[in-house]
C-alpha positions as CSV (number, residue, x, y, z in Angstrom):
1,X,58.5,-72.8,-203.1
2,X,60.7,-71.9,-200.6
3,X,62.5,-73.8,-198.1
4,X,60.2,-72.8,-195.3
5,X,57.2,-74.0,-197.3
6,X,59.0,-76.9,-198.9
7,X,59.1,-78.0,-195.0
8,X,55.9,-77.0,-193.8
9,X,54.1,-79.1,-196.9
10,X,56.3,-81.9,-196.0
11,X,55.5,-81.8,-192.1
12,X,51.9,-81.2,-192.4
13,X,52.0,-84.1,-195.8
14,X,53.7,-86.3,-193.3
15,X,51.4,-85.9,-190.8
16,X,48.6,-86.6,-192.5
17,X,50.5,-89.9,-193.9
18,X,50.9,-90.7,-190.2
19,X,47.4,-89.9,-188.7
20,X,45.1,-91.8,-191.9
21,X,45.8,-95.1,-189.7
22,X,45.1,-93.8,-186.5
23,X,41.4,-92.1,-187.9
24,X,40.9,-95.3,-189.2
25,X,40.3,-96.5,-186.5
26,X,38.2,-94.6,-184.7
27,X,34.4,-95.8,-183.6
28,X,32.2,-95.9,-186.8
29,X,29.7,-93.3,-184.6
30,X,32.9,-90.9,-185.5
31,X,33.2,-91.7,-189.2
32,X,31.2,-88.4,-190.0
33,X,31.9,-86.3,-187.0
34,X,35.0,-85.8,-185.2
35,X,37.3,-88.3,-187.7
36,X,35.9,-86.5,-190.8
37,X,36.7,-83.1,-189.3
38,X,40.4,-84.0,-188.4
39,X,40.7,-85.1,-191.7
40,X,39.4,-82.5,-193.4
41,X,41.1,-80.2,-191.4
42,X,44.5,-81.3,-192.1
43,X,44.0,-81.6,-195.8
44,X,42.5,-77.4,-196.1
45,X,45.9,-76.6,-194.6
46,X,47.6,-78.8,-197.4
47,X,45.5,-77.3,-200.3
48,X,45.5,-73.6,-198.4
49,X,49.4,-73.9,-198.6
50,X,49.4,-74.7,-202.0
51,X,47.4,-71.3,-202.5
52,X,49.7,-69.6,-200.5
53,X,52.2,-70.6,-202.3
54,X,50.6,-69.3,-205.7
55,X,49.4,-66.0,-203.9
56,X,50.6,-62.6,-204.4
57,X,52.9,-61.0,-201.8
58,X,50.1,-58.9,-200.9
59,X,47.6,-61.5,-200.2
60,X,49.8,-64.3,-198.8
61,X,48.9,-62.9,-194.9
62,X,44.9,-64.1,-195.3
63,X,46.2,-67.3,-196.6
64,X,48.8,-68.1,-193.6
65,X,46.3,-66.8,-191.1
66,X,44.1,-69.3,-192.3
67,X,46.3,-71.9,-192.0
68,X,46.8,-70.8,-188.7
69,X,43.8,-71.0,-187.9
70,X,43.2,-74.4,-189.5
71,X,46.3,-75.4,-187.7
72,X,44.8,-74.3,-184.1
73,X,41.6,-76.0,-185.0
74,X,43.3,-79.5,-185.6
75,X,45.1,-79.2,-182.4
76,X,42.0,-79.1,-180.3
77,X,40.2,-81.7,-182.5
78,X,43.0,-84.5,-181.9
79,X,43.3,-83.3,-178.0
80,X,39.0,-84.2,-177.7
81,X,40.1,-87.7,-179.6
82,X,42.5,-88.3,-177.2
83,X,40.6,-87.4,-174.2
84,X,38.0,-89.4,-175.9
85,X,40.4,-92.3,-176.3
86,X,39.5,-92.8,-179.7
87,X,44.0,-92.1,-179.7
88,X,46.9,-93.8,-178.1
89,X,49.1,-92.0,-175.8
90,X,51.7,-93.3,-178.1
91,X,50.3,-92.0,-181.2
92,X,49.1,-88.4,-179.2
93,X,52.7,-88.1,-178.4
94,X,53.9,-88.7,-181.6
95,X,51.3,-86.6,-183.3
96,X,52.5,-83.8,-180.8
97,X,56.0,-84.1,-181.8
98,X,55.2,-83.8,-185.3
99,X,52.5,-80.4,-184.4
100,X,55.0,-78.5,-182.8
101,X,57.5,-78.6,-185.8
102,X,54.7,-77.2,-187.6
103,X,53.5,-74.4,-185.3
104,X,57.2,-73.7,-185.1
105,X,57.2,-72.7,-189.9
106,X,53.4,-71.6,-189.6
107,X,54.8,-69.4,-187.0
108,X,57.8,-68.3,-188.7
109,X,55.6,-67.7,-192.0
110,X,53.4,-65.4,-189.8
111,X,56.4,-62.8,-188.9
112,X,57.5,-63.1,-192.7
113,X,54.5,-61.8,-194.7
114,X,53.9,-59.7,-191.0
């Protein structure tokens, strides 16, 4: 694994570490809805960037795409939750903090297999 991905597994891992707290506590009427979603959605980029890195040159744009993609998704799932309230400001700004670190390798993996 390169360094790029080394990073990117360990921002998007952290970030995961950081948010489990935070969806914890969201209304039990989200349990299976919006908190299940975020969730899921952060762990398909983990796994997808585990097959990325165990893809073929060739096919390693589908897999970063996706991420993207997965990576766009969460960002306007935790904006609804914070709009919703169901996240502090504190933790929003936080979580932003860590997000744009990661848009910032996803996006540098994107010219690379570009």
């Amino acid at each position: 694994m390169d360094k790029v991905k080394f990073l990117l597994y360990n921002e998007i891992y952290n970030l995961y570490i950081f948010l489990y707290p935070t969806l914890a506590r969201f209304p039990k009427s989200e349990k299976f809805t919006l908190r299940k979603s975020i969730d899921e959605t952060v762990l398909d980029m983990l796994i997808t960037l585990e097959r990325y890195t165990k893809t073929k040159y060739k096919d390693k744009s589908s897999q970063i795409r996706k991420i993207s993609y997965l990576f766009d998704k969460f960002k306007v799932l935790l904006k609804i939750s914070k709009d919703l309230n169901f996240i502090s400001i504190n933790n929003y700004a936080v979580i932003v903090e860590k997000y744009e670190i990661i848009g910032k390798l996803i996006g540098g993996l994107l010219k690379k297999v570009d």
